[in-house]
N, C-alpha and C positions, 0 to 999 in steps of 0.2 A: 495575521496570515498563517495557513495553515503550513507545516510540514509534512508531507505524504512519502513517505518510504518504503521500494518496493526491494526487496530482496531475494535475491537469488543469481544463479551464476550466468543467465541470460538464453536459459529456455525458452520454448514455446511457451508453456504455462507463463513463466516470468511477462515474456512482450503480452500476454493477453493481459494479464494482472496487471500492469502497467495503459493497457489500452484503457481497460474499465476504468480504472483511479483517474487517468486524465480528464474520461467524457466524464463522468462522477462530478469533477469537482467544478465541470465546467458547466454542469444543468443546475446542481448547488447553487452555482453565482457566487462561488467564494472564492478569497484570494488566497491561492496558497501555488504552492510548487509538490511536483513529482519527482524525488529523487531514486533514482536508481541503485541500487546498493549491490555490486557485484564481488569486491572483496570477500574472502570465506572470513576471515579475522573480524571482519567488521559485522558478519553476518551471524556466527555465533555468539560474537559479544552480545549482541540484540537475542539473544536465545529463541533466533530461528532453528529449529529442530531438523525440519524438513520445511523444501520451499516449492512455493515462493510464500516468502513470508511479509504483511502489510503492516506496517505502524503509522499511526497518524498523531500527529504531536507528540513521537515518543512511545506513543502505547498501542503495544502489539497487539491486535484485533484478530489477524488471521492467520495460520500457516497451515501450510501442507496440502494446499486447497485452491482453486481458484472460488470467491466468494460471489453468489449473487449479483448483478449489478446494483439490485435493488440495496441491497446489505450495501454494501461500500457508499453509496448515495448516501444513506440512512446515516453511518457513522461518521462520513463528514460533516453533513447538519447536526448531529448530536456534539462535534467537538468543536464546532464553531458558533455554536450556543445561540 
């Protein structure tokens, strides 16, 4: 099951980044979860810089950015092998 972390303090940018990851992992057909990460503590410990920042299983893929749909698609299939 995958892990999908999205962070940020709960902008626009954030709820879109979080829209994409959900449809993402749901065209994937993989199991995993969307968590939300709005604590700053929890968010620079993850050295999000600037947000919204994406980790997936741990490993931070994207910040400062809303990414591609296509891209977030891509690195779910790529970490759930």
């Amino acid at each position: 099951m995958l892990t999908i972390k999205v962070f940020g303090p709960g902008c626009a940018n954030c709820r879109k980044l979080e829209e994409i990851s959900t449809k993402a992992l749901a065209e994937a057909g993989v199991e995993g979860e969307v968590i939300k990460v709005t604590d700053v503590q929890q968010i620079v410990a993850a050295d999000v810089l600037k947000t919204p920042g994406l980790s997936i299983n741990g490993k931070l893929v994207s910040t400062g950015r809303i990414p591609a749909p296509s891209s977030v698609l891509q690195w779910i299939r790529e970490a759930a092998g």
